[in-house]
C-alpha positions in Angstrom: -63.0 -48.4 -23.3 -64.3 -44.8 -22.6 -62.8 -42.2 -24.5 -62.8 -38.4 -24.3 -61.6 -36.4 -27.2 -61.2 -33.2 -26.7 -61.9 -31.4 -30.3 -64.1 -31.9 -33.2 -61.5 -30.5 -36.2 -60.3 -33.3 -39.0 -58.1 -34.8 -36.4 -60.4 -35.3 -33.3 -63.2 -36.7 -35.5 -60.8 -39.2 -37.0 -59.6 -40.4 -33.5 -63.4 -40.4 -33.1 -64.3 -42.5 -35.6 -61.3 -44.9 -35.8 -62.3 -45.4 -31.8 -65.6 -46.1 -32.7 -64.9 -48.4 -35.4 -62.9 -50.6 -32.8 -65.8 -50.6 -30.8 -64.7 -48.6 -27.8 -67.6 -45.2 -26.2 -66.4 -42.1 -27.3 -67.5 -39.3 -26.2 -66.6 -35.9 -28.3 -66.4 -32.1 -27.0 -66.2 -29.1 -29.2 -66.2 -25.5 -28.2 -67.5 -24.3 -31.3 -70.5 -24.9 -32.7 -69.9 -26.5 -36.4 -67.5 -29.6 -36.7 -64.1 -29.6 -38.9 -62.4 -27.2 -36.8 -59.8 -25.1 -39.1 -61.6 -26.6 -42.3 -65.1 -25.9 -41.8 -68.3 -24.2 -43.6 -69.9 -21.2 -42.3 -72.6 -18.6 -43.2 -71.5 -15.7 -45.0 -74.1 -13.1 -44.3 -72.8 -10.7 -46.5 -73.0 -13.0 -49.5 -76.1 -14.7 -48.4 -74.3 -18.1 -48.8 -72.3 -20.9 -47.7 -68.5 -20.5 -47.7 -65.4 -22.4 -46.2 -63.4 -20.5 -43.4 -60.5 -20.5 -46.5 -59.9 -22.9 -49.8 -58.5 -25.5 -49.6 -57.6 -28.2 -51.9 -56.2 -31.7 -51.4 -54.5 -34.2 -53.4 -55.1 -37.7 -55.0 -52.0 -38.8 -52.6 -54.1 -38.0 -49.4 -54.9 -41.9 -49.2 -55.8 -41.9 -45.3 -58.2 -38.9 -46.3 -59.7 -41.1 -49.4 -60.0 -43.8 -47.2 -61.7 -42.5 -44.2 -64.1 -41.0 -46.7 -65.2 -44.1 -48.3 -65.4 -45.8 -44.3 -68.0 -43.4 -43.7 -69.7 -44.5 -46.7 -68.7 -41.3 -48.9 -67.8 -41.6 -52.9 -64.7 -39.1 -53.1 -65.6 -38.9 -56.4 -68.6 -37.2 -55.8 -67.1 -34.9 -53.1 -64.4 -33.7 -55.4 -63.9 -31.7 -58.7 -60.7 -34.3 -59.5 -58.8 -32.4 -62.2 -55.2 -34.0 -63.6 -51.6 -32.0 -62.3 -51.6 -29.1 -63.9 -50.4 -25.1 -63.4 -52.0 -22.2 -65.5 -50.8 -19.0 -64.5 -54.2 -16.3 -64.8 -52.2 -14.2 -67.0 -50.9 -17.0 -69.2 -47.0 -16.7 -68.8 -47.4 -19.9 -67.4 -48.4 -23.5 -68.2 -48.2 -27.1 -67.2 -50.4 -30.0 -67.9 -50.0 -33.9 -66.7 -51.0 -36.3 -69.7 -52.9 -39.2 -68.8 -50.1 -41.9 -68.9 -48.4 -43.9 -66.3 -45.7 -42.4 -63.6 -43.5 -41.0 -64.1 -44.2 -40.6 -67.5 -47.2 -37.8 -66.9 -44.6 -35.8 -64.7 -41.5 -35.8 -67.6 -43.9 -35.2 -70.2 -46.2 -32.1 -68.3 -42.4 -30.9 -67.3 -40.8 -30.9 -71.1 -44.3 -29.2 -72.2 -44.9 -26.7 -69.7 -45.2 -23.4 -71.5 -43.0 -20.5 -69.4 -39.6 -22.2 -68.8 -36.9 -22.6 -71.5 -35.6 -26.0 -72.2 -32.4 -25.2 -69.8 -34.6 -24.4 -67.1 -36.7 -27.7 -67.9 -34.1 -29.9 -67.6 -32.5 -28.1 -64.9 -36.1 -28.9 -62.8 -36.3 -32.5 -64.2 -33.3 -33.7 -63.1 -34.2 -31.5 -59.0 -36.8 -34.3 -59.1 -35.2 -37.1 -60.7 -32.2 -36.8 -58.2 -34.7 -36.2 -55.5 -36.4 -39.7 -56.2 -32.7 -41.3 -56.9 -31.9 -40.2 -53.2 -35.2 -41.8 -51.6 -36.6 -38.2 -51.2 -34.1 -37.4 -48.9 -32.5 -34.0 -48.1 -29.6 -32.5 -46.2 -31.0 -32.4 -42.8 -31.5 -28.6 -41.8 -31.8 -27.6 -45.3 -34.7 -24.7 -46.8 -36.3 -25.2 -49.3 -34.0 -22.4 -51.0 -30.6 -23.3 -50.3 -32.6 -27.0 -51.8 -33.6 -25.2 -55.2 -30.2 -22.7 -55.5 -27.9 -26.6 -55.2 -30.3 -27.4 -57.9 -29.5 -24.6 -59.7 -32.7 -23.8 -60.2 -33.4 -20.3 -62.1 -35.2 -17.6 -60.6 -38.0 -17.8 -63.1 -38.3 -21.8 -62.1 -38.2 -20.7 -58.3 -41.3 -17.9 -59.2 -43.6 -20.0 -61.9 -43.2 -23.4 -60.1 -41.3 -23.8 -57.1 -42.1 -21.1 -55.1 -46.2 -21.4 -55.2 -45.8 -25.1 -54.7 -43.8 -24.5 -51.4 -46.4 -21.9 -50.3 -49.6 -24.5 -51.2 -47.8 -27.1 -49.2 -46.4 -25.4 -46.1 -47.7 -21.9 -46.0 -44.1 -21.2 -45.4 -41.8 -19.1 -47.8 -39.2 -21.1 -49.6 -36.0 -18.9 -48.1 -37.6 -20.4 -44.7 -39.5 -23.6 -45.5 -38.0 -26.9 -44.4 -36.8 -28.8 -47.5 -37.4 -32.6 -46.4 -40.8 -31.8 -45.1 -41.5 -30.3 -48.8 -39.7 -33.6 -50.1 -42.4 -35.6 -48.9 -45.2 -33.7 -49.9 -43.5 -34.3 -53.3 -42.8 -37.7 -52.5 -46.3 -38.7 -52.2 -47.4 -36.6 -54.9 -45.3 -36.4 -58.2 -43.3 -39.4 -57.0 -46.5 -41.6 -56.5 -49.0 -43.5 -58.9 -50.3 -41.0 -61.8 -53.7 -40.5 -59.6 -51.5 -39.3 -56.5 -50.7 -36.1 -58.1 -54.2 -35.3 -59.3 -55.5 -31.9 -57.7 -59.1 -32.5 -55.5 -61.1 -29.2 -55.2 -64.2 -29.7 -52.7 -67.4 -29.4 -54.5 -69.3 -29.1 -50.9 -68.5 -26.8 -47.9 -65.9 -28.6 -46.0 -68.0 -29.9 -42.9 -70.1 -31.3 -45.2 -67.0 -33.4 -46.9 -67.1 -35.7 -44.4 -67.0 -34.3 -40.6 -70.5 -33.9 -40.8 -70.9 -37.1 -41.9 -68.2 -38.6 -38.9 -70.7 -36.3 -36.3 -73.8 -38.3 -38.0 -72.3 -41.9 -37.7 -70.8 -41.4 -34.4 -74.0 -42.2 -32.7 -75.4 -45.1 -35.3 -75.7 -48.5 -34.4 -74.3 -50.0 -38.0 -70.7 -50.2 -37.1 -70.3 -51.6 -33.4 -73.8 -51.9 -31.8 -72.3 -52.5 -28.6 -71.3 -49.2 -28.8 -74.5 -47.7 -29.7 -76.2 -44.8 -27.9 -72.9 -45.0 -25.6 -71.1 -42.4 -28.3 -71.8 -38.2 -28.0 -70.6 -35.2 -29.7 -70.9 -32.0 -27.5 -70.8 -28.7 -29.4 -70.8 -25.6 -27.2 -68.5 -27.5 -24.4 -64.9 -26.3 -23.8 -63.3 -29.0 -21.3 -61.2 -26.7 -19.2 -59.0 -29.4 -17.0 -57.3 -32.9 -17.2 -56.5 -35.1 -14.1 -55.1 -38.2 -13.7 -56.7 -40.6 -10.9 -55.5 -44.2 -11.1 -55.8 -45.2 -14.5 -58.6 -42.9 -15.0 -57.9 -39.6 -17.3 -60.8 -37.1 -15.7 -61.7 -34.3 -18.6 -63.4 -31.5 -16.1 -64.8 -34.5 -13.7 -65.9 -36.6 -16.0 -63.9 -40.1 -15.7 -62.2 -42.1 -19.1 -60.3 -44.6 -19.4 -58.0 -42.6 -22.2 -58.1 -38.9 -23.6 -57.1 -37.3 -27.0 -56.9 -34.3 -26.9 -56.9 -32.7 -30.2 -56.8 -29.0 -30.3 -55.0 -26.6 -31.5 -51.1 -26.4 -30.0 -52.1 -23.3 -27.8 -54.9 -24.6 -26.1 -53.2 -28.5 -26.2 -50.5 -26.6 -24.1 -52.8 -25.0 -22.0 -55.1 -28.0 -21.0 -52.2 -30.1 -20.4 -50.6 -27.4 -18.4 -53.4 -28.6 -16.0 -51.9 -32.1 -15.4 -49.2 -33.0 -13.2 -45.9 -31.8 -14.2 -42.9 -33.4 -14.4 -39.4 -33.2 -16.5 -40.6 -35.3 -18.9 -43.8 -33.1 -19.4 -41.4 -30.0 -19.2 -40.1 -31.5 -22.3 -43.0 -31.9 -23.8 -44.4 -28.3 -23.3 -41.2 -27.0 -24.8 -42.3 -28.7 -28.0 -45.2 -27.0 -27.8 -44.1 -23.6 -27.3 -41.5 -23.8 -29.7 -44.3 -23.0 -32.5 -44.7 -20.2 -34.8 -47.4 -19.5 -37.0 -48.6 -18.4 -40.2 -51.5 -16.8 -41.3 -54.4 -17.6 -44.7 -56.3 -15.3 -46.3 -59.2 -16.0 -48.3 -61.2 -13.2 -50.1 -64.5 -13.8 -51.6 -66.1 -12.1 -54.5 -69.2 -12.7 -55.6 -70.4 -11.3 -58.7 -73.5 -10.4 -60.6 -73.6 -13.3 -63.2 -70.9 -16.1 -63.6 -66.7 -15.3 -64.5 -66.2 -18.1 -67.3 -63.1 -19.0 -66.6 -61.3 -21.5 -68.5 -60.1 -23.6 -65.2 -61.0 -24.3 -61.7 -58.0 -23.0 -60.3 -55.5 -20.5 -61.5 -51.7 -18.9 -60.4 -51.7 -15.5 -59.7 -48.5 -13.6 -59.6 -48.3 -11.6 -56.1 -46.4 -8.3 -56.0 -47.2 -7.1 -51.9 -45.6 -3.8 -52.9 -48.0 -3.4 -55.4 -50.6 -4.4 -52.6 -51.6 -7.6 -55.2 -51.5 -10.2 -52.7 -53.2 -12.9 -54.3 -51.2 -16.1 -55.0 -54.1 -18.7 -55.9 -57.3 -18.0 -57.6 -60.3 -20.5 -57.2 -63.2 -20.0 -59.7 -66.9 -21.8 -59.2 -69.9 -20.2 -60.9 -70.8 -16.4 -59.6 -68.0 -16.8 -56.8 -63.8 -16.5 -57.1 -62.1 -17.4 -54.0 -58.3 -15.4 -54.0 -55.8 -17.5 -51.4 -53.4 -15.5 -49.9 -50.7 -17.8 -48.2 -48.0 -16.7 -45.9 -50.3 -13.8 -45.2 -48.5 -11.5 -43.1 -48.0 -9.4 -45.3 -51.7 -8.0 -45.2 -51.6 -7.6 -41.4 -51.2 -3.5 -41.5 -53.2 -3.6 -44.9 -56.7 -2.2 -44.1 -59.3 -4.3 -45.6 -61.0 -2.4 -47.7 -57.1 -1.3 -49.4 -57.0 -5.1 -49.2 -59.7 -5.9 -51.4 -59.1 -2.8 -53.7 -56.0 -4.3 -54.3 -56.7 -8.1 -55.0 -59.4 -7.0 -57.3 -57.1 -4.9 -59.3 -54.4 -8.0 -59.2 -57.6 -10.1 -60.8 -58.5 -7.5 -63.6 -54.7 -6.9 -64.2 -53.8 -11.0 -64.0 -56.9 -12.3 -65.8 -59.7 -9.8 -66.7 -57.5 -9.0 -69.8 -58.2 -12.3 -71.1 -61.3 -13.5 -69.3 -63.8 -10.0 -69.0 -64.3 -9.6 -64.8 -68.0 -9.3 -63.8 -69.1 -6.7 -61.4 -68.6 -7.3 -58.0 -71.7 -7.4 -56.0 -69.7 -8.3 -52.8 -67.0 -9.6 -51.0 -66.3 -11.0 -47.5 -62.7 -11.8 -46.3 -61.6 -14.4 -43.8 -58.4 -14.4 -41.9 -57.5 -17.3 -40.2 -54.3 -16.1 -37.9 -52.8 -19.6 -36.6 -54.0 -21.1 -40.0 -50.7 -23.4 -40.0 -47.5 -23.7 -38.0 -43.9 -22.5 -39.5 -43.0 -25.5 -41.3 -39.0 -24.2 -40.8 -36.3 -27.1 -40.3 -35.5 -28.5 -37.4 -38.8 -27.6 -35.6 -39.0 -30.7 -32.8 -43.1 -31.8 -32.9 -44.4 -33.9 -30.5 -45.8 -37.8 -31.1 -49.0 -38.1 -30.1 -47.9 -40.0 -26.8 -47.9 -37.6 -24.3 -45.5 -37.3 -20.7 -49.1 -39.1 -19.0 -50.6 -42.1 -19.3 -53.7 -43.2 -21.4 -53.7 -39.1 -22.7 -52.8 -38.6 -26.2 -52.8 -35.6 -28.7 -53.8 -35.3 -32.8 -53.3 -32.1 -34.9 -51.8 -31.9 -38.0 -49.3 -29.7 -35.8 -48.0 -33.4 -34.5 -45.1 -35.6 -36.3 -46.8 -36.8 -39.0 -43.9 -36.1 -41.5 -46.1 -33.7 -43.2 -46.6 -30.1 -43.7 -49.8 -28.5 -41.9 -52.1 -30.0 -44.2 -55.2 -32.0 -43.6 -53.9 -35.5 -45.0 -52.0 -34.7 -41.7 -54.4 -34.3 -39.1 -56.2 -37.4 -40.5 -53.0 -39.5 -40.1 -52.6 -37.8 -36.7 -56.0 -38.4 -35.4 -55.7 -42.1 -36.9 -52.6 -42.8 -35.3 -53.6 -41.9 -31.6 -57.1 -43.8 -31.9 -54.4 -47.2 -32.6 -52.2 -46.0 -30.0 -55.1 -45.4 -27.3 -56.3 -48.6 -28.2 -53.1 -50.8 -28.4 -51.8 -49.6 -24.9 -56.0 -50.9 -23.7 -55.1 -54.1 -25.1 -51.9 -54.1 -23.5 -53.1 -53.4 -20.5 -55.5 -56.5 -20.5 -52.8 -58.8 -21.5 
């Protein structure tokens, strides 16, 4: 089978590779020029380095992640700074550390010991999760994540140490507007897994080079099908600007397949399948698709003129907008701290340089009373605008079968059961690579 996919992002290079691993000719087309899509590398020119286009982090639960890693011939373990559960607040009001002892165990335990919640509020958020996992991770369907916590009777220093910055990392949607189940299974597969599910993995390599670099690179050797060999392609630089369908052909521009993923972001998804024929069905479908809001990451960069010896990797910072501290996550690696700005609205009529002034002021205010702030000897600030989509209950989000025959879609914007995150786009991409190729089988039977 000939495929087109139609983006090179986490998702379209999964359906890639899990094509190619079932021996079918794919053939991959990217309008940019660097593959990873929305979790990517780039050159920062004002820092004369390598950056991410925003930090991200994932978690020891991400199993189709891991595992697609390791196909490509990866050691996670080696990609990834893996550090054990655990919460520190930058100005120390807050602590919570995961001991290395079997589930559940590690959660009770960092729960009873975290340092910033009285014992009230402990058990109070003990028993949130305990009932959770009693109830098969299960909420009230339509339920935010606040009305979720305020049942729980959950305080409002639980919601702002622990709660609330756990929703934001997993949704990049507030709590008062975050859907409650889709938080459920983020903790589901997290602090309700295996001790190693909950573990935090911070990149120790730009993102493309985590593994889509790596996808691009096997693509187009001959060691997994080599009846597939020199057949695949990856085509940076190409926009595909039309679908058709003749017979059971799916033409991408005029180029015949015998199936198409298209995995794009839901904007231009709508847009390229706006060019097929339409029908109720697809009406339907498109709906879906313009039913989505978005939400906005920050990342700020500082670089700074020798090392900030900070005590961990990653570190809470308490945001105050009015205050213009917008920082809520603070990311530390040698001469560089990366500030994470979720839900980043907020700093949409801030100008940038204000921006920065302020973040920076939040960082000597937060931590440089403990940990002495370098000089800064520059910055550069990336703002991705349709970094995720609302995760707000009852949003509808499409499968990844489409309203037309032999064309699919991936994006971690699809019905994965997950947040925007990128365990979901693998899982996505995954998932329409076995569909495209069960409904080929099909049709040979």
């Amino acid at each position: 089978m000939r495929v087109g996919v139609v983006g090179a992002g986490w998702a379209g290079l999964s359906a890639a590779w899990a094509l190619h691993r079932r021996g079918h000719c794919v053939h991959v087309f990217e309008s940019g020029r660097t593959p990873g899509g929305r979790a990517r590398g780039l050159w920062s020119s004002a820092l004369n380095r390598r950056l991410d286009n925003g930090q991200h982090v994932l978690l020891g639960g991400y199993t189709e992640t891991l595992a697609q890693m390791r196909e490509l011939g990866l050691n996670p373990d080696q990609q990834f700074n893996r550090l054990p559960l655990s919460l520190h607040s930058a100005d120390g009001s807050f602590s919570l550390r995961a001991p290395s002892l079997p589930a559940p165990m590690h959660l009770l335990t960092a729960l009873l010991g975290a340092k910033g919640l009285s014992w009230p509020e402990k058990w109070r958020l003990t028993r949130q999760i305990a009932t959770l996992r009693a109830r098969g991770w299960r909420v009230r369907e339509g339920l935010s994540v606040e009305h979720w916590l305020v049942q729980g009777h959950q305080t409002e220093n639980s919601r702002r140490v622990f709660w609330n910055p756990l929703c934001l990392a997993a949704l990049n949607t507030p709590a008062a507007a975050a859907c409650a189940q889709l938080f459920a299974n983020v903790l589901r597969d997290s602090l309700g897994g295996p001790r190693q599910a909950s573990d935090i993995l911070i990149p120790d390599v730009d993102l493309t080079a985590l593994w889509p670099a790596h996808a691009v690179a096997a693509l187009t050797r001959c060691d997994a099908h080599p009846r597939a060999c020199g057949e695949n392609s990856v085509a940076f630089g190409r926009t595909i600007r039309r679908l058709a369908i003749d017979g059971n052909r799916v033409m991408l521009d005029d180029m015949p397949y015998d199936a198409a993923v298209v995995a794009t972001p839901p904007v231009s998804a709508r847009r390229l399948l706006r060019t097929l024929p339409q029908n109720t069905a697809s009406a339907r479908y498109d709906d879906m698709l313009a039913a989505f809001a978005y939400m906005p990451i920050a990342t700020i960069t500082f670089k700074f003129t020798h090392p900030w010896a900070l005590p961990h990797r990653m570190l809470l910072l308490h945001d105050h907008p009015g205050a213009n501290a917008h920082g809520q996550w603070l990311f530390s690696r040698g001469d560089l701290a990366h500030v994470v700005v979720s839900d980043a609205r907020a700093m949409a009529d801030e100008a940038q340089q204000s921006m920065v002034a302020g973040v920076l002021r939040q960082l000597r205010e937060q931590a440089g009373g403990r940990w002495p702030l370098p000089d800064v000897s520059g910055y550069h600030v990336i703002v991705e605008k349709r970094a995720t989509f609302a995760a707000v209950p009852g949003l509808k989000r499409p499968t990844n079968a489409t309203a037309w025959p032999n064309v699919w879609v991936a994006g971690d914007w699809t019905d994965t059961g997950y947040p925007a995150v990128l365990e979901g786009a693998v899982r996505s991409g995954r998932r329409a690579a076995a569909m495209a190729g069960a409904a080929q089988e099909t049709r040979r039977i």
